[in-house]
PDB file of N, CA, C and O in Angstrom:
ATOM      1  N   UNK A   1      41.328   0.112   7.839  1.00  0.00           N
ATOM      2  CA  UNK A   1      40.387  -0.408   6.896  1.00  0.00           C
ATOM      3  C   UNK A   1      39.234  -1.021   7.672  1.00  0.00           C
ATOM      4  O   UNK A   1      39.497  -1.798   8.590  1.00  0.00           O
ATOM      5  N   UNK A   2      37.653  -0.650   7.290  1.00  0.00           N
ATOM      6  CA  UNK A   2      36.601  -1.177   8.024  1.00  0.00           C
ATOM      7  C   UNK A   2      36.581  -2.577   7.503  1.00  0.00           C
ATOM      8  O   UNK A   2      37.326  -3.100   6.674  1.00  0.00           O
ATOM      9  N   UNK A   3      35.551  -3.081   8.175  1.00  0.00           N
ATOM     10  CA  UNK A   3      35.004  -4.235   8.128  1.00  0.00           C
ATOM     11  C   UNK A   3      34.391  -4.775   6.669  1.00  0.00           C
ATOM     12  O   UNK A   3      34.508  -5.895   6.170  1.00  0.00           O
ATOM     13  N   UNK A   4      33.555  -3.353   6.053  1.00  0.00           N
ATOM     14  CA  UNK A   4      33.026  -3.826   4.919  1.00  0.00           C
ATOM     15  C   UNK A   4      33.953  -3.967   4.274  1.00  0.00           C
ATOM     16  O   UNK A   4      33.826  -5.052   3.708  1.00  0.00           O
ATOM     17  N   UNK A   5      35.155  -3.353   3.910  1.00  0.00           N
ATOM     18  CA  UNK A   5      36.005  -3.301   2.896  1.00  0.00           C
ATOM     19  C   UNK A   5      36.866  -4.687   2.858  1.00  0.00           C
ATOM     20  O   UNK A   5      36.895  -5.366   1.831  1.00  0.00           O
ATOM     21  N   UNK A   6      37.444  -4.998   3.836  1.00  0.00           N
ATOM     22  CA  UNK A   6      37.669  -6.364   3.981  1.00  0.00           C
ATOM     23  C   UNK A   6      36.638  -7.490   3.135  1.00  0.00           C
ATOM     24  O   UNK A   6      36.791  -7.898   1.984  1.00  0.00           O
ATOM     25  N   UNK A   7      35.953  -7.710   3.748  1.00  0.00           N
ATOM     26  CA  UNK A   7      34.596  -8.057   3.264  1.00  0.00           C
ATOM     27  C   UNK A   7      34.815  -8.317   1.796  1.00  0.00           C
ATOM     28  O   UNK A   7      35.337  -9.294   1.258  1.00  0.00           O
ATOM     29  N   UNK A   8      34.280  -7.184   1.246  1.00  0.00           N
ATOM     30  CA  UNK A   8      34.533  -6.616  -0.079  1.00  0.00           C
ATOM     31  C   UNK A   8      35.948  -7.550  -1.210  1.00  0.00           C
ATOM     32  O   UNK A   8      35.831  -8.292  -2.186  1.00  0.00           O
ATOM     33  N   UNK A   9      36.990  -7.109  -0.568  1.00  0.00           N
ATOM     34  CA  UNK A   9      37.864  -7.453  -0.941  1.00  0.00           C
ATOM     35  C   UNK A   9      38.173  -9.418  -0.800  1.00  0.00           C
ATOM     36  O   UNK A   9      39.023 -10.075  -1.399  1.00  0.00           O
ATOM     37  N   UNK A  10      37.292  -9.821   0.045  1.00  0.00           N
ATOM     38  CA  UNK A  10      37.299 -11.313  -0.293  1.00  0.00           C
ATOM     39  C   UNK A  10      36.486 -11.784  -0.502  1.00  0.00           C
ATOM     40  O   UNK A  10      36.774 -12.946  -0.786  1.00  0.00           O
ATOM     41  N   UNK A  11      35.020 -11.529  -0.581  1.00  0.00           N
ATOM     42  CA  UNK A  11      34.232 -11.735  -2.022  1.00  0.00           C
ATOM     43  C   UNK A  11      35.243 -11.537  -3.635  1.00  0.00           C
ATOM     44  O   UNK A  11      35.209 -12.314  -4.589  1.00  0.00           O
ATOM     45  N   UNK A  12      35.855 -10.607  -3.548  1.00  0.00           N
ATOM     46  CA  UNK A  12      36.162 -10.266  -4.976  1.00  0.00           C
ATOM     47  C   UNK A  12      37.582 -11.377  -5.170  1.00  0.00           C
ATOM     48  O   UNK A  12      37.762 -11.859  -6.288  1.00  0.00           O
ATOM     49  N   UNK A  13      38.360 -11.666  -4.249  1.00  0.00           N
ATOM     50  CA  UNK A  13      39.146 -12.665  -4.214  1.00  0.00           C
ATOM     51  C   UNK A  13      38.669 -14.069  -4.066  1.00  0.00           C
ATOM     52  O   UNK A  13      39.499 -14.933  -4.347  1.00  0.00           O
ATOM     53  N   UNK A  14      37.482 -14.463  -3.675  1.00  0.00           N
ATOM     54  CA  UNK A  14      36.853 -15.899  -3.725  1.00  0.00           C
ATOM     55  C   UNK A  14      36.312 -15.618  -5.277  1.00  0.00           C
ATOM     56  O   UNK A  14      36.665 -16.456  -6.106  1.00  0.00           O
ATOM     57  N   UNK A  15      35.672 -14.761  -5.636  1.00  0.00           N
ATOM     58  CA  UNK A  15      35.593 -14.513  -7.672  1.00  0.00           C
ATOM     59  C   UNK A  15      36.806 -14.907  -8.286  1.00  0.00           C
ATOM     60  O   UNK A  15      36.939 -15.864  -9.048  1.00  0.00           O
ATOM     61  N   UNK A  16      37.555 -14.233  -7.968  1.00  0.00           N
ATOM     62  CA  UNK A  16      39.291 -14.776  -8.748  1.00  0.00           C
ATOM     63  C   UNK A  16      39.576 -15.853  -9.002  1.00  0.00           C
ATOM     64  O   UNK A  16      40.099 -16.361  -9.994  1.00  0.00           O
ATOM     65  N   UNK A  17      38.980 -16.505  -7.427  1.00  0.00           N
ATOM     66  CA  UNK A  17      39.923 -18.382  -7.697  1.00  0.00           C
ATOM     67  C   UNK A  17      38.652 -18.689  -7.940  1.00  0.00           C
ATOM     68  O   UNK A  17      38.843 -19.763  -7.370  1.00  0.00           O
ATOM     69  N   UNK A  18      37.681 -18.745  -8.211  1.00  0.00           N
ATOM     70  CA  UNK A  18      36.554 -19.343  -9.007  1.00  0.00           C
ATOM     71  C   UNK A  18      36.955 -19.219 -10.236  1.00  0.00           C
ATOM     72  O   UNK A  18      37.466 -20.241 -10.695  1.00  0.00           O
ATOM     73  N   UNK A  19      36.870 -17.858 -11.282  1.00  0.00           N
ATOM     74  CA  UNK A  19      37.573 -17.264 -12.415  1.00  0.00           C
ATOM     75  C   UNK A  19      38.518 -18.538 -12.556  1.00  0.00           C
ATOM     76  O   UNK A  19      38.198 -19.502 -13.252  1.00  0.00           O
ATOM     77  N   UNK A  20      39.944 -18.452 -11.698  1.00  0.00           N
ATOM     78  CA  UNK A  20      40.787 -19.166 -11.940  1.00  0.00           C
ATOM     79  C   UNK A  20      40.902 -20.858 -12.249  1.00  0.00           C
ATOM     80  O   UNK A  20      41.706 -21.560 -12.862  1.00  0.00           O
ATOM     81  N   UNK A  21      39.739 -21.089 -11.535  1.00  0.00           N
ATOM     82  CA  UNK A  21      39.543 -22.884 -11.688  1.00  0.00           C
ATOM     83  C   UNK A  21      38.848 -22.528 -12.947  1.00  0.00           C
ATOM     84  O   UNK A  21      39.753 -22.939 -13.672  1.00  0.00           O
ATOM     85  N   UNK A  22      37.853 -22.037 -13.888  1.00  0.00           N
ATOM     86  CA  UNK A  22      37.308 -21.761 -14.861  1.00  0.00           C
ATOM     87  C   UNK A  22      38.651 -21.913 -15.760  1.00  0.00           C
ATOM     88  O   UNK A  22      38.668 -22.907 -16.486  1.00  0.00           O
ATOM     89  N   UNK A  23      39.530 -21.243 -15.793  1.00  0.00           N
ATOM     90  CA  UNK A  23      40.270 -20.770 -16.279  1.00  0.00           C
ATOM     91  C   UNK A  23      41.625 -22.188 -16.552  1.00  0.00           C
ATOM     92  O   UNK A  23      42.466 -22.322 -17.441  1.00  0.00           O
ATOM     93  N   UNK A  24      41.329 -22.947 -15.461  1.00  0.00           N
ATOM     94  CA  UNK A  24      42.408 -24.260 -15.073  1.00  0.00           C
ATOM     95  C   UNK A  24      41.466 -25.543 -16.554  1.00  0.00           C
ATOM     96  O   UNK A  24      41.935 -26.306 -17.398  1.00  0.00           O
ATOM     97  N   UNK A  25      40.006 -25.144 -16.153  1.00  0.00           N
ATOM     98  CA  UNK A  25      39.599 -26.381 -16.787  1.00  0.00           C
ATOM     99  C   UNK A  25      39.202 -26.048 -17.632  1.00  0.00           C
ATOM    100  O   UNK A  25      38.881 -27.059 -18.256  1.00  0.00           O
ATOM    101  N   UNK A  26      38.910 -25.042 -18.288  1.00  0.00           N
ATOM    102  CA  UNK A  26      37.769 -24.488 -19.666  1.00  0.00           C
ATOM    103  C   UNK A  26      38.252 -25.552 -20.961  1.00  0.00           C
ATOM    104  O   UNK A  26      39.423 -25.440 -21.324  1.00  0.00           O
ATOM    105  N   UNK A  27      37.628 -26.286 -21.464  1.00  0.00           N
ATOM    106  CA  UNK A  27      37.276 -26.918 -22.123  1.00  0.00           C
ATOM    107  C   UNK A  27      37.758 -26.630 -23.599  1.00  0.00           C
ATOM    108  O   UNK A  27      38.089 -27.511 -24.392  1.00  0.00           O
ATOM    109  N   UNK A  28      37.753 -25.463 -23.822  1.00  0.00           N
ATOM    110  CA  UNK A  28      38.259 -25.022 -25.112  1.00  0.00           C
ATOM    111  C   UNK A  28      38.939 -23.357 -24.743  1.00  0.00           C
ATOM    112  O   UNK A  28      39.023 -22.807 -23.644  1.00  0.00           O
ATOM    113  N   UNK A  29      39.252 -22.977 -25.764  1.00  0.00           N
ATOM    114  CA  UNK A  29      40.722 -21.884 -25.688  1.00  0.00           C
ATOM    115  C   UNK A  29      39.312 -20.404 -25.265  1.00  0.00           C
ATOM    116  O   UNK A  29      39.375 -19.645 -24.297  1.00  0.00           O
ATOM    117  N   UNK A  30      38.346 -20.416 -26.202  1.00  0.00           N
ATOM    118  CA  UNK A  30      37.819 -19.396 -25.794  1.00  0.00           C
ATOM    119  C   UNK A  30      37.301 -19.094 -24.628  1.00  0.00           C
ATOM    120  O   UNK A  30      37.287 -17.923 -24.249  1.00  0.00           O
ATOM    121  N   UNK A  31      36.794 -20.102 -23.876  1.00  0.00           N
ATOM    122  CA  UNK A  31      36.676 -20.258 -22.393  1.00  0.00           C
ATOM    123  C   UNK A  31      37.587 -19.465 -21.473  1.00  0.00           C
ATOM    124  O   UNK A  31      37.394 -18.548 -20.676  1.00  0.00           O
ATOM    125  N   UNK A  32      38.686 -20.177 -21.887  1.00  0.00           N
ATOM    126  CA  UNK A  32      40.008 -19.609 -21.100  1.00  0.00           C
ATOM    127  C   UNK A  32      39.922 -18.452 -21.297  1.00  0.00           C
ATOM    128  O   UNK A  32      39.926 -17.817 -20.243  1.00  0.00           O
ATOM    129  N   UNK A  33      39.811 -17.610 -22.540  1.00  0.00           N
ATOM    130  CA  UNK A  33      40.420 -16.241 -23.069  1.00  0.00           C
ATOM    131  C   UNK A  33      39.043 -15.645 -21.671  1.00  0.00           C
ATOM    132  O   UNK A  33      39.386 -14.702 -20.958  1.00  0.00           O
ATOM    133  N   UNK A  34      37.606 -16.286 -21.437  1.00  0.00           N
ATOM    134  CA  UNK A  34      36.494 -15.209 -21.079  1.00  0.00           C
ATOM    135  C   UNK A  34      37.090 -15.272 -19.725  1.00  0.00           C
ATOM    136  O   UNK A  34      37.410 -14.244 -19.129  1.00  0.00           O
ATOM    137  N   UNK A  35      37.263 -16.578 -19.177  1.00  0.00           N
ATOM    138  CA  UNK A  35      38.096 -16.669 -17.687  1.00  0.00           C
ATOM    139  C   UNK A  35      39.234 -15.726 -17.479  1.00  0.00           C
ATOM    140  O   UNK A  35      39.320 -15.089 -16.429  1.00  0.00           O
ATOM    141  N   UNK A  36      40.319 -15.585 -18.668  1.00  0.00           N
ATOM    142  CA  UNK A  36      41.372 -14.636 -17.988  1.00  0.00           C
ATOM    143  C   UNK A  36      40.767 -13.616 -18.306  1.00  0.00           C
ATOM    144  O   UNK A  36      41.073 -12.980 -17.297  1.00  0.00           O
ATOM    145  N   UNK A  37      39.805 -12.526 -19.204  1.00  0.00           N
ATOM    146  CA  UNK A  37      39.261 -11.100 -18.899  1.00  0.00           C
ATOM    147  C   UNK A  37      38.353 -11.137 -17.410  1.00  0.00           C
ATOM    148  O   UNK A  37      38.522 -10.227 -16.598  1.00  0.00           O
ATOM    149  N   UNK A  38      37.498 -12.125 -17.159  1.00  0.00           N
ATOM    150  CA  UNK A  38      36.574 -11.768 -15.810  1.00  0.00           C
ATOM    151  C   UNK A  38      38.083 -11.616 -15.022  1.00  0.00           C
ATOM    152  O   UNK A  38      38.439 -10.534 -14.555  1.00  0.00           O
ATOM    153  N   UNK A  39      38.766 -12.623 -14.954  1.00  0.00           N
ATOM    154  CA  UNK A  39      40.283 -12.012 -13.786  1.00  0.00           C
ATOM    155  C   UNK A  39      40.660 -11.056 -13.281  1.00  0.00           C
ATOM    156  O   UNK A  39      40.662 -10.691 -12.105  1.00  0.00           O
ATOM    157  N   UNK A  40      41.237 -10.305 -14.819  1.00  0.00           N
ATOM    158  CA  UNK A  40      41.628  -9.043 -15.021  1.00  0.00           C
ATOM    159  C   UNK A  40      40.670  -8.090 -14.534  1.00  0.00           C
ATOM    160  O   UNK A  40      40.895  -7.354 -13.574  1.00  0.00           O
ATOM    161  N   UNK A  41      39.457  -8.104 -15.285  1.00  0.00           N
ATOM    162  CA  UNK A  41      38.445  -7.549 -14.337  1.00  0.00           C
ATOM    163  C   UNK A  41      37.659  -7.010 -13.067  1.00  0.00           C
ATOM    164  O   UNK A  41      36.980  -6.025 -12.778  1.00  0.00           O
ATOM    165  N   UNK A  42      38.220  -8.463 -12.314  1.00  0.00           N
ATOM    166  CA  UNK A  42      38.086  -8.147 -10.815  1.00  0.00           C
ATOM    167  C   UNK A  42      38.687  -7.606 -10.332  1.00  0.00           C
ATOM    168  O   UNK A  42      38.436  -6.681  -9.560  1.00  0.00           O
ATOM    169  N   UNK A  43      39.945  -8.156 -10.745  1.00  0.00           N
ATOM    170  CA  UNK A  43      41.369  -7.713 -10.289  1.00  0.00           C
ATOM    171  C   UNK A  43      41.125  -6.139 -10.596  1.00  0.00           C
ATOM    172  O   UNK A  43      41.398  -5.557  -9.546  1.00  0.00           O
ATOM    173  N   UNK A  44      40.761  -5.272 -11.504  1.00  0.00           N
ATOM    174  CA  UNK A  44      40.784  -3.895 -11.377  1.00  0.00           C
ATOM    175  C   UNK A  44      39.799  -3.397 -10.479  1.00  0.00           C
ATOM    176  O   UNK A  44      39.938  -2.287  -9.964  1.00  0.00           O
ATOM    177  N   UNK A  45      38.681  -4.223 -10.214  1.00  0.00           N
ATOM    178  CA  UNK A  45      37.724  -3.872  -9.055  1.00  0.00           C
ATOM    179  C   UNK A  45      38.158  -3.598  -8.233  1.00  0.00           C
ATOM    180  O   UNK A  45      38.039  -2.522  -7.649  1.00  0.00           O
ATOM    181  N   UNK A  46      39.146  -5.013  -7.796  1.00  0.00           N
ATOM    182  CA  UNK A  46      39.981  -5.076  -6.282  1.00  0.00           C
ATOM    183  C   UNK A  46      40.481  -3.843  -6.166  1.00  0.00           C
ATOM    184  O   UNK A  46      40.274  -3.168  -5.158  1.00  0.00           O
ATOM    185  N   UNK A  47      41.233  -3.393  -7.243  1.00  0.00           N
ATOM    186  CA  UNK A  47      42.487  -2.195  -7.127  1.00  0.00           C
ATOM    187  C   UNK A  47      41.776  -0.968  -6.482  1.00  0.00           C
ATOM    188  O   UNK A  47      42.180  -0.242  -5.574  1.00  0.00           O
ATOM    189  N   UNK A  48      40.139  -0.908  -7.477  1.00  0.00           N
ATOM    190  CA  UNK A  48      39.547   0.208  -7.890  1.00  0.00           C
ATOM    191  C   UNK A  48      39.285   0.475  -5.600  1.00  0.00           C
ATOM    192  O   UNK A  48      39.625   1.482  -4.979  1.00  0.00           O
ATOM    193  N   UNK A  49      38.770  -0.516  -5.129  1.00  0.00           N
ATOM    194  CA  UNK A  49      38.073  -0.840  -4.117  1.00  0.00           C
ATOM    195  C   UNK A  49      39.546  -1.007  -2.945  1.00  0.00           C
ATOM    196  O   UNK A  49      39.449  -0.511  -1.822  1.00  0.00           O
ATOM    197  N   UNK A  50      40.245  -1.405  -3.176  1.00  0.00           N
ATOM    198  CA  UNK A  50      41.431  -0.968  -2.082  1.00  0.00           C
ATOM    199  C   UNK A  50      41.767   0.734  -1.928  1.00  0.00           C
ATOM    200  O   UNK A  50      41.788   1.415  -0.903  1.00  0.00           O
ATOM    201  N   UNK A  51      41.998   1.102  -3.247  1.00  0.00           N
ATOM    202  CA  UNK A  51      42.056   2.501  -3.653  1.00  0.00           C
ATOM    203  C   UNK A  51      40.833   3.477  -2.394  1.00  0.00           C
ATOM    204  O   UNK A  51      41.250   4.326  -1.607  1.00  0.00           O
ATOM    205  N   UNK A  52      39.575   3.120  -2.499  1.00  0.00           N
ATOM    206  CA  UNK A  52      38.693   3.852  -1.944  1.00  0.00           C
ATOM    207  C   UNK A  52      38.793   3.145  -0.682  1.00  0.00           C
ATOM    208  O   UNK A  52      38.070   3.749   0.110  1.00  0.00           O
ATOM    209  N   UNK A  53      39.408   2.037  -0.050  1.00  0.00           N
ATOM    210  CA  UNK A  53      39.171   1.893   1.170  1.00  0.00           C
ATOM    211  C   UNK A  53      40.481   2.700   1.478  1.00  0.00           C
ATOM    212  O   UNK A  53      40.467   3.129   2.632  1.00  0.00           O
ATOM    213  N   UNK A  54      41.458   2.984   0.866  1.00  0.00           N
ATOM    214  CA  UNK A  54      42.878   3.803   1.848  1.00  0.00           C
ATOM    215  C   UNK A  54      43.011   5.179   1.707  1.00  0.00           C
ATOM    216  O   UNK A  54      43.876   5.970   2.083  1.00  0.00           O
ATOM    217  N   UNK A  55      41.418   5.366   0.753  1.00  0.00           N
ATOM    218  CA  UNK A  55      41.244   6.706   0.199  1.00  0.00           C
ATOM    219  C   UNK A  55      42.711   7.758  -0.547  1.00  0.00           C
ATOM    220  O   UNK A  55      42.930   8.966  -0.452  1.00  0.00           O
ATOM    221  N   UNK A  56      43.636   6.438  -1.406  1.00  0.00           N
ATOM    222  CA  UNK A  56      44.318   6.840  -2.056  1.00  0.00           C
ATOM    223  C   UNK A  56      43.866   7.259  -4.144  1.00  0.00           C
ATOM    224  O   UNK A  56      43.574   6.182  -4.664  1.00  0.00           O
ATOM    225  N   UNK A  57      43.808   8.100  -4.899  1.00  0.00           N
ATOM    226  CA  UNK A  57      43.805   8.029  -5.814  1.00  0.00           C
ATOM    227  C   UNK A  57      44.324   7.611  -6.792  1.00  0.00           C
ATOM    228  O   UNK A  57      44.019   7.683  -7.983  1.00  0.00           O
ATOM    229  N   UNK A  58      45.299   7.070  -6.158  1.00  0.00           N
ATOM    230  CA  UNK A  58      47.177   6.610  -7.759  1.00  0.00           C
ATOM    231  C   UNK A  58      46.284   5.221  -8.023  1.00  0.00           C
ATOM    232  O   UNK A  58      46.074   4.817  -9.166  1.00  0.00           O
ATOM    233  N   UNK A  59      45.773   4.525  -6.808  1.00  0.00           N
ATOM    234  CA  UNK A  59      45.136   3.286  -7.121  1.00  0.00           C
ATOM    235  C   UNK A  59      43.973   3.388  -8.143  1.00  0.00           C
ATOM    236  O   UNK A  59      43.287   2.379  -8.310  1.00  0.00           O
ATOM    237  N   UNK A  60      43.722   4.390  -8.764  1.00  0.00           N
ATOM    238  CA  UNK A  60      42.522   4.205  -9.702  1.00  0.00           C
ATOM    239  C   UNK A  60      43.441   4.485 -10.944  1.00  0.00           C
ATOM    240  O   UNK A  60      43.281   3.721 -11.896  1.00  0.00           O
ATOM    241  N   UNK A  61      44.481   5.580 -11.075  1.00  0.00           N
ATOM    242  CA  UNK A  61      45.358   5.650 -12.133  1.00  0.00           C
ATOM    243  C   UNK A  61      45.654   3.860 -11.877  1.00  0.00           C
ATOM    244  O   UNK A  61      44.598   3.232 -11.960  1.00  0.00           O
ATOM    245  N   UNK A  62      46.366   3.353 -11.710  1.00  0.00           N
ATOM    246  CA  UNK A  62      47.072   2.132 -11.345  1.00  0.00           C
ATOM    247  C   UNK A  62      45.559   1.397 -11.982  1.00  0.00           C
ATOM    248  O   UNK A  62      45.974   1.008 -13.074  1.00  0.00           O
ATOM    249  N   UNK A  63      44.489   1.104 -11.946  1.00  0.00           N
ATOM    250  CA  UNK A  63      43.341   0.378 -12.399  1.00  0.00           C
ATOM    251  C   UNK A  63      43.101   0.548 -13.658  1.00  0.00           C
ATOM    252  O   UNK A  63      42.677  -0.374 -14.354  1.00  0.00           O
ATOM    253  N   UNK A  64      43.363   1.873 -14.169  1.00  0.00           N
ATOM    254  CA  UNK A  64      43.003   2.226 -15.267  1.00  0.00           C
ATOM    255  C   UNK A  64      44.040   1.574 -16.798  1.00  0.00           C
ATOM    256  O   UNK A  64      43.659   1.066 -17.852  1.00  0.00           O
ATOM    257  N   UNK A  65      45.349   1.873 -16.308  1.00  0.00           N
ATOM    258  CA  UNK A  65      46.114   1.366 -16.762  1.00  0.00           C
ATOM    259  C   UNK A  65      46.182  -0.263 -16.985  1.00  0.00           C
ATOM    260  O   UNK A  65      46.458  -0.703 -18.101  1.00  0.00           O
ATOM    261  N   UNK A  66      46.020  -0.801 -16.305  1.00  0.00           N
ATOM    262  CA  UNK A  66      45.658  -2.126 -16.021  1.00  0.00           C
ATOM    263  C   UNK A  66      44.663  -2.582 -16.781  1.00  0.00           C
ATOM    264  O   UNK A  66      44.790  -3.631 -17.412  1.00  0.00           O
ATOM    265  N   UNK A  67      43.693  -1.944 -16.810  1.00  0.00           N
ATOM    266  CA  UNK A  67      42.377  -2.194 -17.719  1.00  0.00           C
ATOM    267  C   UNK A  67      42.617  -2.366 -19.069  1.00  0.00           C
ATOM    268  O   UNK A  67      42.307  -3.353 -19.737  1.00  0.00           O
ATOM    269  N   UNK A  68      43.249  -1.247 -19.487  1.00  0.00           N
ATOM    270  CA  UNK A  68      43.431  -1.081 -20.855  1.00  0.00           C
ATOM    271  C   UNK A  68      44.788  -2.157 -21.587  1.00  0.00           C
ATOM    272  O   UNK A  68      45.025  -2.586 -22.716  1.00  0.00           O
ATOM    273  N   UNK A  69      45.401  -2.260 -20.330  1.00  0.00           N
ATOM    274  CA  UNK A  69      46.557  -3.318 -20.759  1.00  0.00           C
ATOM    275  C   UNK A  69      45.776  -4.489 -20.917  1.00  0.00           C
ATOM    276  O   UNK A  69      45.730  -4.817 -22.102  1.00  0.00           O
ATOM    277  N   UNK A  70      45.172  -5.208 -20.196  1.00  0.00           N
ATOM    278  CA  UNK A  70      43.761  -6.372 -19.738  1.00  0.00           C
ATOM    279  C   UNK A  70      42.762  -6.174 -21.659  1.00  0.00           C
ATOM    280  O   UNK A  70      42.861  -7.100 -22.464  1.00  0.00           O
ATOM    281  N   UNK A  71      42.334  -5.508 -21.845  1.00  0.00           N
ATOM    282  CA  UNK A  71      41.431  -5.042 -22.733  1.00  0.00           C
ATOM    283  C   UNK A  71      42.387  -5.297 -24.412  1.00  0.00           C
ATOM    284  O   UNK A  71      41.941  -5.932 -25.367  1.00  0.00           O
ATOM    285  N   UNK A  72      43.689  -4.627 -24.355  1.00  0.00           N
ATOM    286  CA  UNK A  72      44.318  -5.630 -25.446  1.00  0.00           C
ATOM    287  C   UNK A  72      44.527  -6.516 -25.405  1.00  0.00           C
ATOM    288  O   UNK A  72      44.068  -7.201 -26.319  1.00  0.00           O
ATOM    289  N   UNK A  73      45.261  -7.128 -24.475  1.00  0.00           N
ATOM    290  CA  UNK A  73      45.680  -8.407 -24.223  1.00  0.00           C
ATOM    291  C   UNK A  73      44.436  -9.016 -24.937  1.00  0.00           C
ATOM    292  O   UNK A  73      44.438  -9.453 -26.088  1.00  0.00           O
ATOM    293  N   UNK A  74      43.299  -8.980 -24.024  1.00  0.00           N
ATOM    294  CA  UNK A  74      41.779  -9.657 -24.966  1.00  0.00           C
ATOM    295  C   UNK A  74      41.776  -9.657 -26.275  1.00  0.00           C
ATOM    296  O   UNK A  74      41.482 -10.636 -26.962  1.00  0.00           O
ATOM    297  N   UNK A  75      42.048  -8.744 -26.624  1.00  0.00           N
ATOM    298  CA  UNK A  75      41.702  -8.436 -28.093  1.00  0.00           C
ATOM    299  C   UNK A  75      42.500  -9.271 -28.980  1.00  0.00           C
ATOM    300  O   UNK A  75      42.150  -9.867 -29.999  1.00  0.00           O
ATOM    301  N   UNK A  76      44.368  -9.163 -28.041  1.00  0.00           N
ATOM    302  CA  UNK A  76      45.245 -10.132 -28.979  1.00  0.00           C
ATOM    303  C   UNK A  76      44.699 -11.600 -28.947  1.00  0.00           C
ATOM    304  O   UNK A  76      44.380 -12.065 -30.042  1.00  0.00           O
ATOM    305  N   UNK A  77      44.562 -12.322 -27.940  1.00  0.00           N
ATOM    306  CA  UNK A  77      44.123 -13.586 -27.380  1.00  0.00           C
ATOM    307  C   UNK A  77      42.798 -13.661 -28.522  1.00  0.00           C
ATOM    308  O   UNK A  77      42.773 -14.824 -28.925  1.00  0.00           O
ATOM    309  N   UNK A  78      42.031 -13.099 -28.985  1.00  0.00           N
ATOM    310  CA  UNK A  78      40.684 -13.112 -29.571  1.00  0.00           C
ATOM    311  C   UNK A  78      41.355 -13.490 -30.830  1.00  0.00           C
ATOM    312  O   UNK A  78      41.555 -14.644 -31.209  1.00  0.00           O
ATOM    313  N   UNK A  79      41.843 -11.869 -31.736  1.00  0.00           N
ATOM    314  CA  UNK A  79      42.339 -12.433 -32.827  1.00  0.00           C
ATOM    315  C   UNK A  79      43.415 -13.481 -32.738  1.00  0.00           C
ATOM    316  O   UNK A  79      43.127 -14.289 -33.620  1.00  0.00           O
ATOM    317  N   UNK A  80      44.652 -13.935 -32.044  1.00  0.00           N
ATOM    318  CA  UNK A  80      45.056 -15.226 -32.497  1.00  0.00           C
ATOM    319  C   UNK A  80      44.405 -16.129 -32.445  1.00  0.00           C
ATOM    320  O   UNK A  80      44.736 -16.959 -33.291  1.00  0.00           O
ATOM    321  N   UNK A  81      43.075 -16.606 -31.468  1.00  0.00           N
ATOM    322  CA  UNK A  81      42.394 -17.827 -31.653  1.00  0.00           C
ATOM    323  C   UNK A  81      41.722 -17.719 -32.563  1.00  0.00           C
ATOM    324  O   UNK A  81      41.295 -18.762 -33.058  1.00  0.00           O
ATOM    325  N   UNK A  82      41.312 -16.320 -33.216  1.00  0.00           N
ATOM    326  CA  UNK A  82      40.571 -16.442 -34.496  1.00  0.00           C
ATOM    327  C   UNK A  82      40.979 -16.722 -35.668  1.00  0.00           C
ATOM    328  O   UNK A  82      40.212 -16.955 -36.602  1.00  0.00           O
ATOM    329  N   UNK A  83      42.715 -16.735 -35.777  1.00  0.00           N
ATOM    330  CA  UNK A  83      43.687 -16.798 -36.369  1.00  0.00           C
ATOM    331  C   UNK A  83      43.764 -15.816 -37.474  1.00  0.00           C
ATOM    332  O   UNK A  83      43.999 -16.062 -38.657  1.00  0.00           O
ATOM    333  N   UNK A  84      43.527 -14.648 -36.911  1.00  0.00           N
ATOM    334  CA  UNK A  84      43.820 -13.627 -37.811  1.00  0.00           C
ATOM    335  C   UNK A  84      45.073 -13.165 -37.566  1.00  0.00           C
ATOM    336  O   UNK A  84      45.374 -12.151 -38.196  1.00  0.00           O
ATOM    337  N   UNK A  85      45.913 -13.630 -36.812  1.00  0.00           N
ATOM    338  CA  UNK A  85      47.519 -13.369 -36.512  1.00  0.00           C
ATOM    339  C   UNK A  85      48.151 -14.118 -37.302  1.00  0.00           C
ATOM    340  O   UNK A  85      49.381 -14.126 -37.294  1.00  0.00           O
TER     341      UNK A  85
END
């Protein structure tokens, strides 16, 4: 693995625990809900971006999946705080 990719990969992990202190203190529930999607988010970056640094493909299947799991989850978290559950 080069240099940039490293790199890469802890920028996107110093985002996370930023995300994550967001996520520790947010003030109200919807906060939290935007803090845990940016997470999830990166977190599929990361995947997407390890994937192309080991020049493996399963890691983008593996992102994709993830996404869409990430993307309901949101949706549930949305409607119960909206209390349509």
């Amino acid at each position: 693995m080069t240099d940039i990719w490293v790199v890469t990969l802890g920028l996107l992990l110093l985002f996370v625990i930023l995300a994550m202190v967001r996520l520790w203190l947010g003030p109200t529930a919807p906060d939290r809900v935007v803090a845990l999607d940016a997470v999830n988010t990166i977190t599929v970056c990361g995947i997407i971006v390890f994937g192309v640094a080991f020049n493996e493909t399963v890691y983008v299947d593996v992102a994709i999946v993830y996404a869409l799991l990430s993307f309901v989850g949101t949706l549930w978290l949305a409607k119960y705080i909206g209390g349509d559950l």
